[in-house]
VEXSE-902987 format. One record per atom (N, C-alpha, C): atom name; residue number from 1; residue in one letter; y, z, x. Coordinates in nm, 3 decimals. Example, Ala and Ser with C-alpha at 12.3 -4.5 7.8 and 13.67 -1.06 7.14 Angstrom:
<zapas>
N/1/a/-0.569/0.780/1.319
CA/1/a/-0.450/0.780/1.230
C/1/a/-0.330/0.780/1.320
N/2/s/-0.225/0.708/1.285
CA/2/s/-0.106/0.714/1.367
C/2/s/0.003/0.787/1.290
</zapas>
This chain:
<zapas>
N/1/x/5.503/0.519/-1.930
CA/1/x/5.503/0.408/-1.837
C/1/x/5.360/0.362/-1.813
N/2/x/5.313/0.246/-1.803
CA/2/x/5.223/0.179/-1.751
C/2/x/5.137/0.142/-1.594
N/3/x/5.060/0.205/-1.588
CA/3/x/5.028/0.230/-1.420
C/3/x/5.069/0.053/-1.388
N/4/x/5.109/0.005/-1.298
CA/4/x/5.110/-0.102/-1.187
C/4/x/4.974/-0.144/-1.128
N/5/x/4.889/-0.037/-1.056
CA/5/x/4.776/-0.121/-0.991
C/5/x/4.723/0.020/-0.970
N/6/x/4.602/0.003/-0.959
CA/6/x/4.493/0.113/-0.904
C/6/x/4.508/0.088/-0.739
N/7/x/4.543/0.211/-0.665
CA/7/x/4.569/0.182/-0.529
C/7/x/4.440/0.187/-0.488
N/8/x/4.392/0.325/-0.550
CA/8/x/4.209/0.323/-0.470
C/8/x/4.146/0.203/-0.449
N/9/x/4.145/0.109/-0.564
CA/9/x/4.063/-0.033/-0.560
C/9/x/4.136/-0.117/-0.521
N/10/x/4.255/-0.149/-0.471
CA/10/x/4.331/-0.259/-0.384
C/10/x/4.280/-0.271/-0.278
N/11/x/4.295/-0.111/-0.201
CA/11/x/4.296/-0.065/-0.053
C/11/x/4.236/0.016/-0.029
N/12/x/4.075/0.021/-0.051
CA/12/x/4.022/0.101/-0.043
C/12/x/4.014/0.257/0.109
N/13/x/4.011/0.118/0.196
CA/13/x/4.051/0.107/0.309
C/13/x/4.127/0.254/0.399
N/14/x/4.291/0.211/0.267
CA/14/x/4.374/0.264/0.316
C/14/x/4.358/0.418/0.187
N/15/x/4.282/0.400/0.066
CA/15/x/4.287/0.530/-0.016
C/15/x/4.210/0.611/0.132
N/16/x/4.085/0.557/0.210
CA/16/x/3.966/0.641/0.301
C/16/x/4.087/0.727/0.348
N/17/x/4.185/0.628/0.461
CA/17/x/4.219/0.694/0.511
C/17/x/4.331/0.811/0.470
N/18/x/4.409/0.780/0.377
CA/18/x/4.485/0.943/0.304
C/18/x/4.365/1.042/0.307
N/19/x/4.201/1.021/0.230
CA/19/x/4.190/1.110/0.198
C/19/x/4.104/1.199/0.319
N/20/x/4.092/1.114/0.441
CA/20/x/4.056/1.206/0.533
C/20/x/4.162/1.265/0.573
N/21/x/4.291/1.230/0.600
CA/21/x/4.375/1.323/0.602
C/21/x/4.393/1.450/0.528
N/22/x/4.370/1.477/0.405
CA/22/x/4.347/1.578/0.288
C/22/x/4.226/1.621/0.320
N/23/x/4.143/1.571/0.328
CA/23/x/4.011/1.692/0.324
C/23/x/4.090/1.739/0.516
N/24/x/4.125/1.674/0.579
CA/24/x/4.165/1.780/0.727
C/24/x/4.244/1.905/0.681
N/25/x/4.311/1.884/0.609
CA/25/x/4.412/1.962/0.534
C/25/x/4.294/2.070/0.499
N/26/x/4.250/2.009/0.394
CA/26/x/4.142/2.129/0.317
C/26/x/4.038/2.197/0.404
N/27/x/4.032/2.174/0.523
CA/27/x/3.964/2.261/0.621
C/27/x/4.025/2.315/0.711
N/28/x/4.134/2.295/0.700
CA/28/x/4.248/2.365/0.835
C/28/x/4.249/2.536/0.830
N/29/x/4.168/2.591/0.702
CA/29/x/4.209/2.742/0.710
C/29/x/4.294/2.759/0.610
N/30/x/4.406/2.721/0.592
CA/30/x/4.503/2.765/0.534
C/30/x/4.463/2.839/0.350
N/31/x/4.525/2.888/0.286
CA/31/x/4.494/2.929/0.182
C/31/x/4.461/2.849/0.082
N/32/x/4.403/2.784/0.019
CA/32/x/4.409/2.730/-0.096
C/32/x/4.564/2.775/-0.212
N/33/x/4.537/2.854/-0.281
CA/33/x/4.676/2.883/-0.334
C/33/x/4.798/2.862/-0.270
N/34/x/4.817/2.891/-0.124
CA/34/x/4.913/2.839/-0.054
C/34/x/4.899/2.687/-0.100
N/35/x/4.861/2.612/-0.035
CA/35/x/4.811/2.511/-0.027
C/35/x/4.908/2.416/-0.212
N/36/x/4.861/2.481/-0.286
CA/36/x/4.878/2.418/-0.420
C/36/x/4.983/2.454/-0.429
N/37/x/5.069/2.547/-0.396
CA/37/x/5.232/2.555/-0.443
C/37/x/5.280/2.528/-0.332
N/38/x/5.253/2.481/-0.230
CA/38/x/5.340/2.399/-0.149
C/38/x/5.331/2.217/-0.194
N/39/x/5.153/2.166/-0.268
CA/39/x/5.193/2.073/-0.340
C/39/x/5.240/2.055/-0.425
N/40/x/5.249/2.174/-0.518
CA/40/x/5.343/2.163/-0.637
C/40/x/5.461/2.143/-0.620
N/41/x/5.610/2.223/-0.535
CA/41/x/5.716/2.202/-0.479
C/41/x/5.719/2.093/-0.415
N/42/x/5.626/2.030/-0.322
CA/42/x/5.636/1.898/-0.295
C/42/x/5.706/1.776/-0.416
N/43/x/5.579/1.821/-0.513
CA/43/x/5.572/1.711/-0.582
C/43/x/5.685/1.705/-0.678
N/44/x/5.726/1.810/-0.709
CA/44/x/5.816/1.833/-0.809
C/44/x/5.943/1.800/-0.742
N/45/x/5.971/1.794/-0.592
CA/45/x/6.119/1.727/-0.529
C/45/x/6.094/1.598/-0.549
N/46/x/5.954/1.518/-0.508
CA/46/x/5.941/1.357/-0.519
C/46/x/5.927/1.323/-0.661
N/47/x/5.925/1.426/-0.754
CA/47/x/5.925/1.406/-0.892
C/47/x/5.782/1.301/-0.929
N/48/x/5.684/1.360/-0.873
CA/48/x/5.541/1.308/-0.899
C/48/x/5.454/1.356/-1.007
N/49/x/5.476/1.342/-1.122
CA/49/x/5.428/1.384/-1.235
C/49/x/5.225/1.375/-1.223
N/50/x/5.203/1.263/-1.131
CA/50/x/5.073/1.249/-1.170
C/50/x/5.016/1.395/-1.058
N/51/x/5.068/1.420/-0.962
CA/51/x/5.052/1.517/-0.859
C/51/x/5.063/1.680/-0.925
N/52/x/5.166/1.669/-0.965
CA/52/x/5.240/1.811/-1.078
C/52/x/5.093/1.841/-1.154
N/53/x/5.065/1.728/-1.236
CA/53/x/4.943/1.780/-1.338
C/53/x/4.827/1.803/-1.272
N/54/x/4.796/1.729/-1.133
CA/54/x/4.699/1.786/-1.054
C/54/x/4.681/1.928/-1.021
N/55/x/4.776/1.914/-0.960
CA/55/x/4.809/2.079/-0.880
C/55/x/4.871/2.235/-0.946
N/56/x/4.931/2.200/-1.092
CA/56/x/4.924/2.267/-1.139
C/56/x/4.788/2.311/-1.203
N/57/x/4.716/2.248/-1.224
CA/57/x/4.574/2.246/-1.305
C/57/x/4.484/2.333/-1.202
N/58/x/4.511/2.278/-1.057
CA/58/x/4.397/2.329/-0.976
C/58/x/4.451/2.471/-0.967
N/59/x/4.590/2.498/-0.938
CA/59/x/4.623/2.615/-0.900
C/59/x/4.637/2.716/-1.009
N/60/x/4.626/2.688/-1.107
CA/60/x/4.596/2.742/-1.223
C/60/x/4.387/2.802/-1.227
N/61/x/4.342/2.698/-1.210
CA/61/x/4.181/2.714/-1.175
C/61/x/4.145/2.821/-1.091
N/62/x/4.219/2.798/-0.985
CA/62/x/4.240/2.889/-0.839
C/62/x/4.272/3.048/-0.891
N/63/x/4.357/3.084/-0.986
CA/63/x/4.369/3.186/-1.071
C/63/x/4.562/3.180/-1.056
N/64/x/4.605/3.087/-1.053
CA/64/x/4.741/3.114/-1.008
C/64/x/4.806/3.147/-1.163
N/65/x/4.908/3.195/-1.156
CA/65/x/4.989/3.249/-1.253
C/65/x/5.087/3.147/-1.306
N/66/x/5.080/3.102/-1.454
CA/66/x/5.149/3.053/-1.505
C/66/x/5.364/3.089/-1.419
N/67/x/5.354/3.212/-1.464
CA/67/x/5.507/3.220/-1.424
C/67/x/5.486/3.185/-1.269
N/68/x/5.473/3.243/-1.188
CA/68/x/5.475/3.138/-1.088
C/68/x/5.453/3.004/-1.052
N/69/x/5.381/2.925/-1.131
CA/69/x/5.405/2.814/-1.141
C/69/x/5.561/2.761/-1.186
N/70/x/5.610/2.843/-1.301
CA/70/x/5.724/2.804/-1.390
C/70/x/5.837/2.839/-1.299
N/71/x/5.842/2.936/-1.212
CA/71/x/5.926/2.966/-1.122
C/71/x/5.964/2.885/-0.990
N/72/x/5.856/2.866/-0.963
CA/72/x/5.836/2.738/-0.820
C/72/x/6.003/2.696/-0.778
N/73/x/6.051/2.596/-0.881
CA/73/x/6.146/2.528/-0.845
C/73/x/6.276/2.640/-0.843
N/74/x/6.274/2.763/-0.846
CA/74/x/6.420/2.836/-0.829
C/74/x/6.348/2.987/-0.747
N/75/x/6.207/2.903/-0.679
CA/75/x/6.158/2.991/-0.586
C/75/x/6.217/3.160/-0.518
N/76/x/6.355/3.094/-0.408
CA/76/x/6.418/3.178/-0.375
C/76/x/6.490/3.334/-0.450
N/77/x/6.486/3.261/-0.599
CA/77/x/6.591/3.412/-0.672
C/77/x/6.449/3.422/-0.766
N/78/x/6.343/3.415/-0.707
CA/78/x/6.221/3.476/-0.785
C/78/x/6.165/3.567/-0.691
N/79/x/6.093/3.688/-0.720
CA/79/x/6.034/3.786/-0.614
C/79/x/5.909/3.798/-0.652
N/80/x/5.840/3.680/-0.712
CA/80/x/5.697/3.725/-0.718
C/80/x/5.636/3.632/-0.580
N/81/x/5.729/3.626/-0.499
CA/81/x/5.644/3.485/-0.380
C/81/x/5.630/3.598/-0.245
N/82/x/5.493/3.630/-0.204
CA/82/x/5.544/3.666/-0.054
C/82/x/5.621/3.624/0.058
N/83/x/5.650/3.716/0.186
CA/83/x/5.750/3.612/0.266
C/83/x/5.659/3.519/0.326
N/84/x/5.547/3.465/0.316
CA/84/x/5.457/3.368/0.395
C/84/x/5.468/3.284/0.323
N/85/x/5.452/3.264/0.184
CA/85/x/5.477/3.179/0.100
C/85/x/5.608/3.146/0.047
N/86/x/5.707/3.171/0.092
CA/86/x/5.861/3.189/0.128
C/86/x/5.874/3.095/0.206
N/87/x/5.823/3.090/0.342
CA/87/x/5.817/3.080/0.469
C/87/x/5.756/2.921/0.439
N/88/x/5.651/2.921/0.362
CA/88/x/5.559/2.769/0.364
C/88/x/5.672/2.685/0.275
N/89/x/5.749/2.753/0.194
CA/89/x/5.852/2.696/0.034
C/89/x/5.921/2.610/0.134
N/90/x/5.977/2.708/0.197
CA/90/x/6.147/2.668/0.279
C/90/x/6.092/2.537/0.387
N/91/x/6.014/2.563/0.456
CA/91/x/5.942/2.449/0.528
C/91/x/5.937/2.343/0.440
N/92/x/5.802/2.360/0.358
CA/92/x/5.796/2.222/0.242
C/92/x/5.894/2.164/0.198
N/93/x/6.008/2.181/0.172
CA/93/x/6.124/2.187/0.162
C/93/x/6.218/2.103/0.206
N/94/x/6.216/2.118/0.340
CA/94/x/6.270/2.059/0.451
C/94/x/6.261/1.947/0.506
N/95/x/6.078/1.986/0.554
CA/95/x/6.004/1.808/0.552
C/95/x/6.011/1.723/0.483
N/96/x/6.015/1.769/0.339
CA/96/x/6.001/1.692/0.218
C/96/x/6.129/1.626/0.282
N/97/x/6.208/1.660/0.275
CA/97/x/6.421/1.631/0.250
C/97/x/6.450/1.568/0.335
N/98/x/6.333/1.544/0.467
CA/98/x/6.395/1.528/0.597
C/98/x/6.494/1.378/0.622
N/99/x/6.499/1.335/0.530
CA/99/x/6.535/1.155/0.562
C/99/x/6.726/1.239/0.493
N/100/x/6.736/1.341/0.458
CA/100/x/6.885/1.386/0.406
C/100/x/6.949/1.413/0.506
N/101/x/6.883/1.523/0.582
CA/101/x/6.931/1.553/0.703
C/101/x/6.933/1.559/0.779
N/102/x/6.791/1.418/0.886
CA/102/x/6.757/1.396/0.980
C/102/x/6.730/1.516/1.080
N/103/x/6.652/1.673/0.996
CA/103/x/6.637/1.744/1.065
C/103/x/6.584/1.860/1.003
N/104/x/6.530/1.962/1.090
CA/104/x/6.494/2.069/0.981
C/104/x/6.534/2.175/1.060
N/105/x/6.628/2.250/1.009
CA/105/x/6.724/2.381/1.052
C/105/x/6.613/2.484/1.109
N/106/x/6.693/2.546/1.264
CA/106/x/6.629/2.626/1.292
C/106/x/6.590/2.749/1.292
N/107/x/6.697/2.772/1.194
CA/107/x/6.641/2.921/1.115
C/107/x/6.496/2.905/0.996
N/108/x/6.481/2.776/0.937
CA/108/x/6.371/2.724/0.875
C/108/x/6.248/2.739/0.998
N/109/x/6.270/2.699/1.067
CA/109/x/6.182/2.682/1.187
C/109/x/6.111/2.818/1.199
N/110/x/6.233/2.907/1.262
CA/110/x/6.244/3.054/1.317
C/110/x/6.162/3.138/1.193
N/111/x/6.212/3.070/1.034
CA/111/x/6.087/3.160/0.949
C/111/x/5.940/3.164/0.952
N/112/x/5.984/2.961/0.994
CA/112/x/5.811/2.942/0.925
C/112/x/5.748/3.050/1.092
N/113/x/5.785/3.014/1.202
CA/113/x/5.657/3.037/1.290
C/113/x/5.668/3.227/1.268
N/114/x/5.770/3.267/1.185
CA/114/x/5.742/3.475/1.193
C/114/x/5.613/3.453/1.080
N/115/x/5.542/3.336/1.014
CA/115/x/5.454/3.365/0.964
C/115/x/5.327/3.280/0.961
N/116/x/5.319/3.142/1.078
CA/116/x/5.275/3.117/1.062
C/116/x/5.224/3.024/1.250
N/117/x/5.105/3.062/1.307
CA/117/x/5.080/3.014/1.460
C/117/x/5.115/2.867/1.435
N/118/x/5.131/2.860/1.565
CA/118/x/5.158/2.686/1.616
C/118/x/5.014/2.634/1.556
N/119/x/4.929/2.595/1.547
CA/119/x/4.790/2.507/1.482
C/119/x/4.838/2.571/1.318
N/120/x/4.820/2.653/1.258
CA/120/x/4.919/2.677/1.124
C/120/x/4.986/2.603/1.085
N/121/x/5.107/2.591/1.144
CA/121/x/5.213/2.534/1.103
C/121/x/5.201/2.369/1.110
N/122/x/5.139/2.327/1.221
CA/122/x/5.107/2.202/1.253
C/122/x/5.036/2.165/1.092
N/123/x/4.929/2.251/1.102
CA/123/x/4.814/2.173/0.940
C/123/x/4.976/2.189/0.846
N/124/x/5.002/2.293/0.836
CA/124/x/5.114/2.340/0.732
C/124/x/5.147/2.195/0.682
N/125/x/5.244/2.150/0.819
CA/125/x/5.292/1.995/0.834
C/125/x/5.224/1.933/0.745
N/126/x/5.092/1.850/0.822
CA/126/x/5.023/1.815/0.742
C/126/x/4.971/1.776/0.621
N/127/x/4.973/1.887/0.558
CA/127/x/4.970/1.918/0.442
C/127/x/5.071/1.838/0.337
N/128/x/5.198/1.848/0.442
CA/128/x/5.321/1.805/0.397
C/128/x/5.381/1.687/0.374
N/129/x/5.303/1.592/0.500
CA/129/x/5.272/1.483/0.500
C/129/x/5.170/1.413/0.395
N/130/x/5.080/1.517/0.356
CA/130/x/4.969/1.418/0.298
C/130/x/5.061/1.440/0.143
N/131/x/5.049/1.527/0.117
CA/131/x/5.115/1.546/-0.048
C/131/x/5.241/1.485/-0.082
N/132/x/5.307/1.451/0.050
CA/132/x/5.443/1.332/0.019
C/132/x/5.400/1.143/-0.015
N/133/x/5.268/1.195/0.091
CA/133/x/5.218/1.044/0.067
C/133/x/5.147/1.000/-0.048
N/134/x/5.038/1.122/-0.104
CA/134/x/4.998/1.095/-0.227
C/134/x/5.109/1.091/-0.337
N/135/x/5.211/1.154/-0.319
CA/135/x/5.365/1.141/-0.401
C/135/x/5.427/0.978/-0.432
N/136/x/5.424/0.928/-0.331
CA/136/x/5.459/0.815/-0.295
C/136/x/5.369/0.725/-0.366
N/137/x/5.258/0.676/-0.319
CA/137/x/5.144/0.624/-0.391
C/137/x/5.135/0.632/-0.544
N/138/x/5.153/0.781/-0.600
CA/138/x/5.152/0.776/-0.741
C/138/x/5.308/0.740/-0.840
N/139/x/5.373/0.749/-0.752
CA/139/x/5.489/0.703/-0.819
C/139/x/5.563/0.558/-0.779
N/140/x/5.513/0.469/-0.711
CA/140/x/5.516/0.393/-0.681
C/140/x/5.424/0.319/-0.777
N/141/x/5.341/0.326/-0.809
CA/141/x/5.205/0.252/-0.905
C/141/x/5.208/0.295/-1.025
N/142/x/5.278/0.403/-1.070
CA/142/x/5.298/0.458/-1.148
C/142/x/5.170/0.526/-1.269
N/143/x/5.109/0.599/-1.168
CA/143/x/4.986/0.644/-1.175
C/143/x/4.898/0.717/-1.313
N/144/x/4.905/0.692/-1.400
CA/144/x/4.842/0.761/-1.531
C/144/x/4.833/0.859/-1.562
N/145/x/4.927/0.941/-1.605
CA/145/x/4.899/1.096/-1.623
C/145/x/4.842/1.155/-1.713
N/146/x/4.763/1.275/-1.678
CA/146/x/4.710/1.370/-1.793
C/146/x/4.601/1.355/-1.781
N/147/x/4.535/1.288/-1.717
CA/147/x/4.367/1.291/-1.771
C/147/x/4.301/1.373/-1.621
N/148/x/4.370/1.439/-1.531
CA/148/x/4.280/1.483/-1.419
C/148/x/4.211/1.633/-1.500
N/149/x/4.108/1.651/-1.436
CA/149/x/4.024/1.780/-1.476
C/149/x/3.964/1.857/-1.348
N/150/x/4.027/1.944/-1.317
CA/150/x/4.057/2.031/-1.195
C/150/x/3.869/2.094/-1.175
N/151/x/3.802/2.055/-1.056
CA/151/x/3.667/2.051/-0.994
C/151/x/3.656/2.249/-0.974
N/152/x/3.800/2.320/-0.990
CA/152/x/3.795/2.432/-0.987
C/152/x/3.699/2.497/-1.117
N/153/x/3.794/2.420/-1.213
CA/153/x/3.802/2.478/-1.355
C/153/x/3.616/2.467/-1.419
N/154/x/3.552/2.348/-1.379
CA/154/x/3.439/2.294/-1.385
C/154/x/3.344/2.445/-1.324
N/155/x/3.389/2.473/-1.210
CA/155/x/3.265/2.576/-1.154
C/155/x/3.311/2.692/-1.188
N/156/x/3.407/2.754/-1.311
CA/156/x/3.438/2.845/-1.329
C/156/x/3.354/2.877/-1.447
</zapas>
């Protein structure tokens, strides 16, 4: 497919503001590796290919494990995920879905906070928000895939 429009250079404006949202993200604490397989599962429900090759790349950089990457999407009947990263899946999950079921179950709830404080979970959100929106953006414009080169992989 053929990208549509470069969003960065339309709206510059509006790329600023996503990406201060993301770097808030990227200073909230949270794990990095967390972080990348909750965008990976993101991206892979909004079916964001240009996001997928991002985040697999970085989280790969990061030192993440091929099979866990390959596993991601049948998460639950895989046991290489801790329950925190269980806990972030089932959340991501949820938010992502939320327009299905106008809600996110409170046993989802009841997991995420056995692993994660109220300011946690809030960035968690976050997080969740921003990687749906960069989802959106790239599949909407239909964003060019394959050519990102992970800033990890560079200082390795």
């Amino acid at each position: 497919m053929e990208q549509r429009l470069d969003y960065k250079a339309a709206s510059p404006a509006g790329f600023q503001a996503m990406l201060q949202l993301q770097l808030q993200v990227n200073k909230s604490g949270l794990e990095e590796s967390l972080l990348e397989l909750v965008k990976s599962r993101a991206s892979q429900i909004n079916g964001c290919a240009w996001c997928l090759d991002m985040h697999s790349k970085d989280a790969r950089a990061l030192g993440e494990t091929e099979q866990r990457l390959y596993l991601l999407p049948v998460w639950r009947d895989a046991p290489c995920y801790s329950a925190r990263e269980r806990a972030a899946l089932a959340w991501t999950e949820a938010v992502t879905k939320i327009a299905d079921v106008h809600d996110v179950a409170d046993e989802v709830y009841a997991q995420a906070r056995e692993h994660f404080d109220e300011k946690s979970l809030v960035d968690l959100t976050l997080a969740i928000v921003a990687i749906n929106g960069w989802n959106r953006l790239n599949v909407a414009f239909r964003t060019t895939v394959g050519d990102y080169v992970s800033p990890h992989a560079k200082a390795r």
